[in-house]
BALUMVO-524844 format. One record per residue (C-alpha): residue in one letter; x negated, y negated, z. Coordinates in steps of 0.05 Angstrom, whole numbers, padded with zeros to 5 digits, always signed. Layout:
BALUMVO-524844
AXYZ
...
END
This chain:
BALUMVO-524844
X-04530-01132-01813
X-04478-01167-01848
X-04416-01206-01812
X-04375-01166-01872
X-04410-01099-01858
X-04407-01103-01785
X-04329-01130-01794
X-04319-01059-01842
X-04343-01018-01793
X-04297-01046-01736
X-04241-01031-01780
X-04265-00967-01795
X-04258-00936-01717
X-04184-00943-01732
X-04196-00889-01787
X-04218-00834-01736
X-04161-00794-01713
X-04084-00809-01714
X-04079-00848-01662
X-04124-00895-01675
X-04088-00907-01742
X-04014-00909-01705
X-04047-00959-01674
X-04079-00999-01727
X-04000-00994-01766
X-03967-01019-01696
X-04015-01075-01704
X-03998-01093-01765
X-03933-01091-01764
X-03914-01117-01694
X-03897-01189-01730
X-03843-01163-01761
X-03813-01148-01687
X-03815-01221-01670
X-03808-01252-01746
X-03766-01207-01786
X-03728-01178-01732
X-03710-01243-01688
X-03690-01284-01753
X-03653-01226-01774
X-03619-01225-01708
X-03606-01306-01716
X-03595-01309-01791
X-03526-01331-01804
X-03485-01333-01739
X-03438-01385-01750
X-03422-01342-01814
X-03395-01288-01765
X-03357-01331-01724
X-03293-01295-01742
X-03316-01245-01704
X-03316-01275-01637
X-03249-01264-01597
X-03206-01332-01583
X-03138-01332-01545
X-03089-01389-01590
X-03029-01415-01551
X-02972-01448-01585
X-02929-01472-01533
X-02902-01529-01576
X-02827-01536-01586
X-02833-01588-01645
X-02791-01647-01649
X-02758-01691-01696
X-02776-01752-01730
X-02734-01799-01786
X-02693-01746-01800
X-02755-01697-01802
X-02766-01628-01766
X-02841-01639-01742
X-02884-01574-01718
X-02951-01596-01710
X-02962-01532-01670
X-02952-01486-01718
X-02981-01526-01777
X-03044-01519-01735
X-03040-01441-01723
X-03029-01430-01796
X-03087-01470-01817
X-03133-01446-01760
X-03110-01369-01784
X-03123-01386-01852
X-03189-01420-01836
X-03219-01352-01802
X-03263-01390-01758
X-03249-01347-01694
X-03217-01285-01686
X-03152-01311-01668
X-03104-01277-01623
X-03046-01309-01614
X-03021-01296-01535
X-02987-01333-01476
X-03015-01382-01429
X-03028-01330-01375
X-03053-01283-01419
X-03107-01332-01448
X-03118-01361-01371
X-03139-01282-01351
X-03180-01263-01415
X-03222-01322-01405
X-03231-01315-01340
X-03257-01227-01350
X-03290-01247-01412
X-03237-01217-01463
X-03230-01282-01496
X-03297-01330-01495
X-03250-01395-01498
X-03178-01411-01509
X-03143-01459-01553
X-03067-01483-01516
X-03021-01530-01554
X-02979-01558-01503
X-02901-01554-01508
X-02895-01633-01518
X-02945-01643-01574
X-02897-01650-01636
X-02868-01703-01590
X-02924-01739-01578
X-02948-01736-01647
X-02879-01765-01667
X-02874-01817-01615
X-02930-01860-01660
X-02867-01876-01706
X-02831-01899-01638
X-02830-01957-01583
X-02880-01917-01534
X-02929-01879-01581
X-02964-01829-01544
X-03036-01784-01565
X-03024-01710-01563
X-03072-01666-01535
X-03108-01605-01558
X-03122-01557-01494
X-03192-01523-01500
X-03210-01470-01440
X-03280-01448-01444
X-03326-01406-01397
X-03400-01417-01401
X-03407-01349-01354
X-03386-01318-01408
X-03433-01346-01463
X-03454-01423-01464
X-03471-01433-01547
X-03393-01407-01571
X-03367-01464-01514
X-03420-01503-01555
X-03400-01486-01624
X-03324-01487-01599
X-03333-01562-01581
X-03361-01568-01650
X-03305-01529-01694
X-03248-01557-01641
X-03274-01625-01653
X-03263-01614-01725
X-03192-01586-01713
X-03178-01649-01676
X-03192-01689-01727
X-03159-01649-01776
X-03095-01648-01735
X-03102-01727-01728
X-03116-01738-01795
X-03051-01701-01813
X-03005-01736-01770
X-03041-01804-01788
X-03021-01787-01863
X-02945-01767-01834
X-02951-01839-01799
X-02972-01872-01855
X-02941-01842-01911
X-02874-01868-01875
X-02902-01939-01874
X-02925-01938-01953
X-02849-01909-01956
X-02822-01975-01917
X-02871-02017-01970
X-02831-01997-02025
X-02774-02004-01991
X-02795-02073-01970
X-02823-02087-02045
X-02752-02069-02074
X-02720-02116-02020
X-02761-02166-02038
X-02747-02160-02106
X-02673-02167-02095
X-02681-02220-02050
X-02732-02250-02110
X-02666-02245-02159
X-02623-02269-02105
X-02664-02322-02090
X-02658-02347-02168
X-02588-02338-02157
X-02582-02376-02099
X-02624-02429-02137
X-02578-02432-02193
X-02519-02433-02145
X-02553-02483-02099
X-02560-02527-02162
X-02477-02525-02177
X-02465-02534-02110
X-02512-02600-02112
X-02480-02630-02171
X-02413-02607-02133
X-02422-02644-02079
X-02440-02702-02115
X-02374-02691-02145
X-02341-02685-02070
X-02382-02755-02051
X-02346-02792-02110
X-02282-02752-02106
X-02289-02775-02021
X-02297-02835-02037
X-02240-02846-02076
X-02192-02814-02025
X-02222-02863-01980
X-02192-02915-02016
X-02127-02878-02028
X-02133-02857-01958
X-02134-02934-01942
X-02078-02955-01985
X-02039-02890-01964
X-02044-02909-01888
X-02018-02988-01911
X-01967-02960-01952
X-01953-02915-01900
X-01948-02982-01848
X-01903-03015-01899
X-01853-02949-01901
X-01850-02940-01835
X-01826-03008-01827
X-01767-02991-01881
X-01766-02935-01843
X-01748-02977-01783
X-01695-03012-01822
X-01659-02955-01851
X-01652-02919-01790
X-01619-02992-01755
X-01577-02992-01823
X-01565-02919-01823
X-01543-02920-01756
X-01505-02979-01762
X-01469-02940-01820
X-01449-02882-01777
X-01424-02930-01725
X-01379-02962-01782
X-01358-02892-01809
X-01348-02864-01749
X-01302-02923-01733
X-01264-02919-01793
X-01254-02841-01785
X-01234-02852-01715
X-01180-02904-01740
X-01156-02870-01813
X-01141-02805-01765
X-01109-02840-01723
X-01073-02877-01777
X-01059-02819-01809
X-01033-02787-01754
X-00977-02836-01759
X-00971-02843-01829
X-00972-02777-01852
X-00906-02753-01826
X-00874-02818-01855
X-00908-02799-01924
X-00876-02728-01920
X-00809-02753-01902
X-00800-02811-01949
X-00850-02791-02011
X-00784-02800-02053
X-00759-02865-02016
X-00836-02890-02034
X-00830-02873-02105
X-00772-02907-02119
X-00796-02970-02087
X-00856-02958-02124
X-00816-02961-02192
X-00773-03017-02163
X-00837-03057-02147
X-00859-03039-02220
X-00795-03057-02248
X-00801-03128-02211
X-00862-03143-02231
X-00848-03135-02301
X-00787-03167-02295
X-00832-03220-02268
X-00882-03224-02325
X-00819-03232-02371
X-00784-03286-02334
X-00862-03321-02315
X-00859-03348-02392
X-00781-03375-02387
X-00806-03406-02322
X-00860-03446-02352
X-00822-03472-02408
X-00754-03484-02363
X-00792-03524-02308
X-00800-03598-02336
X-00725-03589-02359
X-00709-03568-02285
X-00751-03618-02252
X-00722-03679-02301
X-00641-03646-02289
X-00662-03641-02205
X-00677-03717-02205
X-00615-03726-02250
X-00579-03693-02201
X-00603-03725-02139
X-00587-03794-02167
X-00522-03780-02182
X-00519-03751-02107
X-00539-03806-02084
X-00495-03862-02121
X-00433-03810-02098
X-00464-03826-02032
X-00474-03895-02035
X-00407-03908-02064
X-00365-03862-02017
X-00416-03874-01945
X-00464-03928-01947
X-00416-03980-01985
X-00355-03973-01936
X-00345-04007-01877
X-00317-03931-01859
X-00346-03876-01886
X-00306-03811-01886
X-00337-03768-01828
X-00305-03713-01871
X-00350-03718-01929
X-00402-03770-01908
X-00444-03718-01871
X-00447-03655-01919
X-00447-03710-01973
X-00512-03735-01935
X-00546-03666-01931
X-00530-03651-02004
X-00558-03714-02029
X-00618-03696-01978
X-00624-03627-02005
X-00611-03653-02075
X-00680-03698-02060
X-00714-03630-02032
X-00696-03599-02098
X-00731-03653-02145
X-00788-03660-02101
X-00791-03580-02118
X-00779-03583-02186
X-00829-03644-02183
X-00877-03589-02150
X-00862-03525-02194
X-00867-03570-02250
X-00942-03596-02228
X-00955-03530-02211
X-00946-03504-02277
X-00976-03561-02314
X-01037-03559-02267
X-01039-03487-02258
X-01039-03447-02324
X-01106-03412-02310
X-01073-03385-02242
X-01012-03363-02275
X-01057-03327-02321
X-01093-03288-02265
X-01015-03285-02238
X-00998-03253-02302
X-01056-03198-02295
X-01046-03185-02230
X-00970-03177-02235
X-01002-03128-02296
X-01042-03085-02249
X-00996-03092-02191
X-00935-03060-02245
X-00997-03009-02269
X-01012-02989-02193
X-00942-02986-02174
X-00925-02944-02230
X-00975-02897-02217
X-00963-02902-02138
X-00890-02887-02158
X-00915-02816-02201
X-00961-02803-02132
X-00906-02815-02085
X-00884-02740-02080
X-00966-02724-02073
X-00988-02780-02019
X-00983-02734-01955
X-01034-02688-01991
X-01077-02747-02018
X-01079-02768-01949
X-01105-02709-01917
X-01159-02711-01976
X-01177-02783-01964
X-01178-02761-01883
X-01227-02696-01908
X-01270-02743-01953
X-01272-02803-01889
X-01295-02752-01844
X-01341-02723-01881
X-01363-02790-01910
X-01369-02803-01822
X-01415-02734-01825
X-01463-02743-01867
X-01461-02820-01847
X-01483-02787-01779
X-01537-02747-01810
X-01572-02789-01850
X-01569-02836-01790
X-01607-02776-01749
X-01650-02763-01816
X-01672-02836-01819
X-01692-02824-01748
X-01730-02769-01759
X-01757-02803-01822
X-01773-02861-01783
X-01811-02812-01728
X-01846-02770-01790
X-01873-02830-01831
X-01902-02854-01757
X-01932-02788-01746
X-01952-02797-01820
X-01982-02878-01811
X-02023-02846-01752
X-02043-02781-01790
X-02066-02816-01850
X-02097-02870-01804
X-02137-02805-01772
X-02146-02778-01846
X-02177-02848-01874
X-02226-02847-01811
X-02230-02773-01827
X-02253-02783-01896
X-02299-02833-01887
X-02346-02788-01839
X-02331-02736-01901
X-02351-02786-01947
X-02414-02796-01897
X-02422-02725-01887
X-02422-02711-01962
X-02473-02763-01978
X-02521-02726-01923
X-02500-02653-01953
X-02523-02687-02021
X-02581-02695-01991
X-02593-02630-01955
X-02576-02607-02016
X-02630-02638-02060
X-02677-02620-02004
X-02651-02541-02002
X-02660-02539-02084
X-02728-02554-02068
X-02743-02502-02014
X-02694-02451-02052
X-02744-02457-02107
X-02797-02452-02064
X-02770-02392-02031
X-02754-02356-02095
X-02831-02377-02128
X-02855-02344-02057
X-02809-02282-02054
X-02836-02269-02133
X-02912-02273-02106
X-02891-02230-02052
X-02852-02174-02098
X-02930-02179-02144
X-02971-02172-02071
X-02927-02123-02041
X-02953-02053-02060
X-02901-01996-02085
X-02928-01930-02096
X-02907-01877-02126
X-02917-01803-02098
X-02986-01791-02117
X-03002-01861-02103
X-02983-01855-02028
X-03021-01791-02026
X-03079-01816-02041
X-03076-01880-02002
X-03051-01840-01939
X-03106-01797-01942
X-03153-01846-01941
X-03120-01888-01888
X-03114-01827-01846
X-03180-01816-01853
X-03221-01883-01878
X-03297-01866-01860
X-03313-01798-01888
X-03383-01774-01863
X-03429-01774-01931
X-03469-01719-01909
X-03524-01697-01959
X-03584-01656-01943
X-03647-01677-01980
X-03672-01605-01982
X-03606-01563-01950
X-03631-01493-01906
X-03577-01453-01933
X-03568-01415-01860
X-03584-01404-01795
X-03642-01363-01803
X-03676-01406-01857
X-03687-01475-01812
X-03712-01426-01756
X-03762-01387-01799
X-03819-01446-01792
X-03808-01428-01724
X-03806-01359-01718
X-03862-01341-01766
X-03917-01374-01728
X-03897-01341-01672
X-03901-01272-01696
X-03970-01281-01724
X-03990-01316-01659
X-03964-01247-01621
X-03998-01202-01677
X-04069-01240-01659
X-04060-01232-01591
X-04039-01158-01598
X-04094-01143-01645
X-04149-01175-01597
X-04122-01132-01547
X-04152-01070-01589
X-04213-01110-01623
X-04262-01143-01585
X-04274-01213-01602
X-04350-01202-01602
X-04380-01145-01638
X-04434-01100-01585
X-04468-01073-01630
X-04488-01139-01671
X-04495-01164-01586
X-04536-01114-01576
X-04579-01116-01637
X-04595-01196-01622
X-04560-01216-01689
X-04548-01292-01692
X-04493-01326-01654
X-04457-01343-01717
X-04456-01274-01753
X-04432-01238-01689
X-04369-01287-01683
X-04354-01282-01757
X-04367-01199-01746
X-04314-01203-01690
X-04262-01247-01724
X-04269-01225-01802
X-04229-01155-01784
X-04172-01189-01748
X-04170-01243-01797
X-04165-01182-01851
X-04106-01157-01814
X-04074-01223-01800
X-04070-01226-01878
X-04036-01159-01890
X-03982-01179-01834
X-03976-01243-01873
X-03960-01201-01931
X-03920-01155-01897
X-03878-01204-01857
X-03863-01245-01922
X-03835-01185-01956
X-03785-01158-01915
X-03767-01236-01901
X-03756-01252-01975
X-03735-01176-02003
X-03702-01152-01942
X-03671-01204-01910
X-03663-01263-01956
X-03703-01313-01944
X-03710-01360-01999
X-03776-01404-02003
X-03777-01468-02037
X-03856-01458-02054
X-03864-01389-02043
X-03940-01381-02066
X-03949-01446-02025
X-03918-01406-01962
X-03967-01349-01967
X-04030-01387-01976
X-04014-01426-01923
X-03986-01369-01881
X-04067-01343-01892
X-04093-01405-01861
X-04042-01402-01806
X-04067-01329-01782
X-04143-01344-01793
X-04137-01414-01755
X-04088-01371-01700
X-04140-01309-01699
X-04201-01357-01694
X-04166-01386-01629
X-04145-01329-01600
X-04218-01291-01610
X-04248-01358-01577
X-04204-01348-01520
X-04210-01278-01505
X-04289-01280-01529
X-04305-01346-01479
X-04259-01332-01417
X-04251-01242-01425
X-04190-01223-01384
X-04169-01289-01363
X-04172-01311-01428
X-04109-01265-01453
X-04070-01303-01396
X-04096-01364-01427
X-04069-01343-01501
X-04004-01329-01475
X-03996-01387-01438
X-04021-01426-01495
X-03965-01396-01541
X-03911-01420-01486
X-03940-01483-01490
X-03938-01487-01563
X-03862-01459-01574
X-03837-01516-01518
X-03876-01571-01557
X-03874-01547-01632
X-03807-01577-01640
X-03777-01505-01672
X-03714-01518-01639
X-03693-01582-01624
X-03731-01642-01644
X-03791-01655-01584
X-03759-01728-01566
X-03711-01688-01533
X-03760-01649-01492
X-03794-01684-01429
X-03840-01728-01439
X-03899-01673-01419
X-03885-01637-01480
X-03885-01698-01531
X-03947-01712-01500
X-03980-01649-01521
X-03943-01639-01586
X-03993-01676-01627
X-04060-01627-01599
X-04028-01566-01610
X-04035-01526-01686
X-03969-01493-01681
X-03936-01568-01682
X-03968-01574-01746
X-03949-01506-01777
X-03879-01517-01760
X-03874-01585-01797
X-03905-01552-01855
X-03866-01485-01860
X-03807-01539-01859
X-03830-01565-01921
X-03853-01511-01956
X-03793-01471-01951
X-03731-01510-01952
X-03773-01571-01989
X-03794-01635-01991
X-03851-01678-01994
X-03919-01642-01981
X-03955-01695-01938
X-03948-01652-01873
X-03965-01597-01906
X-04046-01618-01928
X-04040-01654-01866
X-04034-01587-01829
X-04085-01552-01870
X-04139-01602-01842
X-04120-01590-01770
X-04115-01521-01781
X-04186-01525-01819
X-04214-01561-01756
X-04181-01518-01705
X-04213-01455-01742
X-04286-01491-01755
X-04286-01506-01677
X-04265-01447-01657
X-04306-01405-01693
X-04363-01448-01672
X-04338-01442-01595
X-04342-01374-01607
X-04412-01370-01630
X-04432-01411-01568
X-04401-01355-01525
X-04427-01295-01568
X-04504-01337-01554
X-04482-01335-01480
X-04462-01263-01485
X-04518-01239-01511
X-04554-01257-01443
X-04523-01199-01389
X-04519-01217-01317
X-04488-01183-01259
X-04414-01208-01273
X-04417-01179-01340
X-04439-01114-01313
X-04389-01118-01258
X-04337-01163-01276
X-04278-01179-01226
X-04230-01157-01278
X-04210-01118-01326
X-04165-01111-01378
END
């Protein structure tokens, strides 16, 4: 008989009777416990995360910074609400402390009551890192204190990036503030140029203009030499003066002490003698003439005279034996006198021969004596009061006599003062004239640098960065946060279930082979019985489960893809490969049970353990011991998952045909295996008729 016919006929027993049919629908659907329903289970958890219960503490009191109100606390609470990551429930420390702790809350979130401050301390002298408080309890369920580290990691960096943007965002401030200084400091420095520029021809100026004054200076402190000297002299002379005045005041009041009652009393007595003495001299200058023209005549009648005297004398004295002592003796002293009166007229008369010039000057004088005396005698009733006036104008004449004597001495003291001054100035003025010379210089030197400075401040205004609003925005968030993580899936699994369906489906048709062997026998009897060949009683056992390994395939796929969602990148690729899976996984299992009987169940479930630790279904096998990387590469399932991987979410199809020759080679050798042990069972011994176990 047939392997085909003899694999009908197995299938038909499950037609007999309800039961047996129950049966053959458990069987075929019993996949779907461990495929559909476990990825159903899994499929999108971390899209119901807003389900799970999480205590949120928001102790911070906020703070202040530049004239800011800061409240990183509650800028975190609003966006963690509005992110609806957890199911929030805002409560007190305590509160969050005991619902950990029973399991009311499976973590808590705490932001401390300093955080604000800490945050704002990075714009200070001691900048400080705030910290995020995360309470978890893996008693209550490890994977959310997983995922929490995950989503609080991402809150941490969100809540760093922000205040990195506040930080920074107040440093692109202070480089526009900084770019307009420097510009004004760019225009001052031209400015400053310009002025430094004046101020160097200006000193230049101040070096020629010292330099004069140095000269002047030099001539002033020599003229200045010579005054003082002068000085010198008019204070002796001034002094010298007062002395005099002060003399003459001393003696006019005193003088006029006496005189001035005598002018009182006799002003009248004066003024007549005044006239008198005017009247005389006149009387003088009219007689002076008569006198000059009467003298020779005088001088010749004097002799005349005296010779006649002395013949009178001669005759009546010096002739007699006995002169008359009557008349002898005045007769003597008139011819004497007569003698003195010639000799005078000889005199007057060579006076006014010789002396006609002098009687000239007489004549003016006598002029201005009759003037003086005139006017003395029109005074005379005045002279007390011209005499006090004289006395007023002597003493005061004495006074200021007195003061210019002290003002030449202060003169004399001022232009010394002055000699040494402008001696000090001239020194002075030549370390100006020195100094000026090196300012020049400085000068020429500071144009330079000024120049310099204002080219530099200029290339510092261009290099200096000022943004604008939307400038600092953009800058600050990249700043805040400069390395962005690029992450792009080649071929994306759009959720949770769909990267753990290549693991889950194997394993449901693994369970539904081992189930369905549990009501099949690997090895037909009858065909055993009836000495068919080796090969047509293994394909006779396997054909039926194979049969129904290809309707769970069907089934499976179905309620994945209709019911549940699953979307398959190669969907026809899926199922026809999904067929290969169950006949290489039914061939395998038939082997087992076929070659070892009851054991060999125990050997089929330990053999699926060992494939879902190795297979790599969860997290990649390098992170497994070393035992299971060592068996990864000889077991099929490590080759199913790999392709599932690829022929759902996409990819390259290398692991894929890969896969379909192991699976083709762990089918051909199991199939042959099983022949072996259908050859050997068709030989019965004592343990088959009494075997030590059964199942």
């Amino acid at each position: 008989m047939r392997s085909p016919r003899l694999a009908a006929l197995e299938l038909k027993r499950f037609g007999r009777g309800k039961l047996p049919r129950a049966a053959l629908v458990a069987i075929t659907l019993l996949p779907l416990l461990y495929g559909a329903l476990y990825l159903w289970s899994f499929w999108d958890p971390y899209g119901r995360l807003d389900r799970i219960p999480v205590a949120l503490v928001n102790d911070d009191r906020g703070a202040t910074a530049s004239g800011q109100k800061i409240t990183a606390g509650d800028e975190i609470t609003r966006g963690l609400r509005d992110s609806a990551v957890f199911a929030w429930h805002e409560v007190s420390a305590a509160e969050a402390r005991a619902g950990v702790e029973d399991g009311s809350y499976y973590l808590s979130l705490t932001m401390p009551a300093d955080l604000s401050e800490r945050i704002a301390s990075s714009s200070g002298d001691l900048p400080e890192t705030g910290a995020l408080q995360v309470r978890t309890n893996d008693a209550n369920n490890y994977i959310v204190g997983q995922i929490s580290r995950t989503v609080f990691s991402e809150v941490r960096t969100a809540a760093s990036t922000n205040a990195s943007r506040s930080f920074l965002d107040r440093i692109f401030i202070s480089f526009s503030d900084i770019h307009d200084a420097t510009a004004k400091a760019a225009q001052g420095a031209d400015e400053l140029t310009g002025g430094i520029g004046k101020a160097e021809q200006g000193s230049r100026d101040l070096v020629d203009g010292l330099r004069t004054a140095e000269d002047g200076s030099g001539q002033l402190a020599a003229g200045l030499t010579k005054l003082g000297t002068g000085a010198g002299d008019l204070e002796t002379g001034a002094r010298q003066v007062a002395d005099g005045t002060r003399s003459l005041a001393a003696q006019v009041n005193g003088a006029a002490g006496q005189v001035r009652p005598y002018l009182s009393d006799n002003g009248k007595a004066i003024g007549d003698t005044a006239r008198l003495v005017a009247d005389s001299s006149q009387a003088i200058r009219d007689n002076l003439d008569a006198f000059v023209k009467a003298a020779p005549a005088a001088a010749t009648a004097a002799h005349r005279a005296a010779a006649e005297l002395d013949a009178v004398h001669a005759s009546r004295c010096a002739d007699r034996p006995a002169p008359d002592p009557d008349v002898c003796p005045p007769l003597s002293r008139a011819r004497k006198a007569a003698a003195d009166v010639a000799a005078v007229a000889d005199d007057v008369n060579g006076l006014v021969t010789s002396a006609d010039g002098d009687l000239r000057k007489l004549d003016g004088q006598l002029a201005t004596l009759h003037d003086r005396a005139t006017g003395l005698a029109e005074r005379a009733p005045r002279l007390d009061e011209d005499l006090e006036t004289a006395v007023a104008r002597i003493n005061a004449l004495d006074t200021g006599a007195r003061k210019v004597a002290q003002g030449a001495e202060r003169l004399r003291a001022g232009l010394t003062d002055a000699r040494n001054g402008a001696t000090t100035l001239d020194t002075g003025i030549g370390r100006l004239s020195d100094g000026a010379s090196t300012l020049d210089g400085g000068l020429f030197q500071l144009a330079g640098g000024s120049a310099e400075l204002a080219g530099g401040l200029h290339d510092g205004v261009g290099r200096i960065p000022d943004y604008d609003s939307s400038d600092r925005d953009r800058h600050t968030g990249v700043m805040a946060d400069p390395v962005q993580l690029a992450s792009r899936s080649l071929h994306p699994a759009p959720n949770y279930g769909t990267g753990f369906a290549p693991y889950f489906i194997p394993l449901s048709l693994w369970v539904g082979a081992m189930v369905a062997y549990m009501l099949i026998q690997p090895l037909n009897r009858r065909a055993l019985a009836a000495g068919a060949a080796a090969w047509r009683v293994a394909l006779a056992g396997w054909l039926p489960v194979a049969a129904i390994g290809l309707v769970q395939v069907a089934a499976l796929i179905s309620v994945l893809h209709w019911a549940i969602g699953l979307k398959m990148a190669r969907a026809a690729g899926t199922v026809g490969f999904l067929a290969l899976v169950t006949c290489c996984f039914t061939a395998i299992v038939q082997w087992l049970v076929a070659r070892f009987g009851p054991a060999g169940r125990l050997l089929v479930l330990a053999l699926l353990m060992l494939q879902l630790t190795s297979a790599g279904g969860t997290y990649p096998v390098q992170t497994s011991p070393g035992f299971f990387g060592a068996i990864h590469p000889f077991l099929p399932m490590s080759y199913v998952v790999d392709a599932l991987r690829r022929l759902i979410t996409g990819g390259g199809l290398g692991p894929v045909g890969q896969a379909c020759a192991v699976l083709t080679a762990f089918t051909a050798g199991a199939l042959a295996l099983t022949a072996v042990s259908a050859r050997r069972k068709q030989v019965w011994t004592l343990d088959r008729l009494h075997p030590e176990l059964s199942l």
